[in-house]
C-alpha positions in Angstrom: 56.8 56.4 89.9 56.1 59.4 87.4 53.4 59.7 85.6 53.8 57.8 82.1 57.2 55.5 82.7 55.3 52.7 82.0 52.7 52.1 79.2 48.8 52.4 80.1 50.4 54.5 83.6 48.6 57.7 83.2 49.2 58.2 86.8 52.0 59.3 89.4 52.0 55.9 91.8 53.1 56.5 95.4 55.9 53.5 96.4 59.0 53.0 97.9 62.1 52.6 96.4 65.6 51.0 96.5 68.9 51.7 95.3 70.7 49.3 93.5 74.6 48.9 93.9 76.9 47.1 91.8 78.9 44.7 93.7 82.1 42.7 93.1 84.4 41.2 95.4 87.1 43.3 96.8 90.2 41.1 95.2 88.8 41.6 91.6 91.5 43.8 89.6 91.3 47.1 89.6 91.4 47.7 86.5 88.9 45.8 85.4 86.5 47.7 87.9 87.8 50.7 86.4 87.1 50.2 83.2 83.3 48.7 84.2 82.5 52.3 85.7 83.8 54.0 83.2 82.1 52.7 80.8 78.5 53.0 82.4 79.6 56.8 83.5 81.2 57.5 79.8 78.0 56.5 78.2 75.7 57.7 80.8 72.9 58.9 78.6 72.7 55.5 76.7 72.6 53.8 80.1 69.7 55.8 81.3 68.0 55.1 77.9 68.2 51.5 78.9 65.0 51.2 81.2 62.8 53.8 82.2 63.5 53.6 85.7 67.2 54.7 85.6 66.2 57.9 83.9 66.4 59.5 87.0 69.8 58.8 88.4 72.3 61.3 89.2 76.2 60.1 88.8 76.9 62.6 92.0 74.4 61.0 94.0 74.8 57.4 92.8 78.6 57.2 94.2 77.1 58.2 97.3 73.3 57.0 98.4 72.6 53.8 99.6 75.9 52.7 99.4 76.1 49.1 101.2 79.8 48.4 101.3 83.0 50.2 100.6 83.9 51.7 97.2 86.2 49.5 95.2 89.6 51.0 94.7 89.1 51.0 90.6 85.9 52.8 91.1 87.4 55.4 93.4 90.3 56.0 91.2 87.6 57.0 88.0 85.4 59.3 90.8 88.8 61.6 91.9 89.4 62.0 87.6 86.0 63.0 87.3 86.4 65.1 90.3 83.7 63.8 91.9 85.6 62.4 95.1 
């Protein structure tokens, strides 16, 4: 954990980490998938802002690492118009 992303952390601290996925159930519309990545991707910098923790994510490398399950067609459909798929 870098030095300072907590308060009263002066430190880097040594840990392991995890990935978090987003998961819904395949037979939930596509569109509303869709529109639930696109707005986290669309507005990426306010969603980093959100906890100090997700500053470091990567959109490339999120769609990619530590993937559990398949990609939800609405998902895929807004990584190929970003080009990222």
């Amino acid at each position: 954990i870098p030095a300072g992303t907590y308060p009263g952390q002066s430190e880097v601290i040594l840990t392991y980490g995890v990935t978090g996925t987003m998961v819904v159930k395949a037979e939930m519309p596509a569109e509303i998938v869709y529109q639930l990545v696109k707005s986290v991707f669309d507005n990426f910098e306010e969603f980093t802002e959100l906890h100090p923790a997700l500053a470091g994510l990567q959109p490339k490398a999120m769609i990619r690492d530590g993937l559990t399950a398949p990609l939800h067609e609405g998902a895929v459909r807004y990584y190929k118009e970003r080009g990222w798929l």
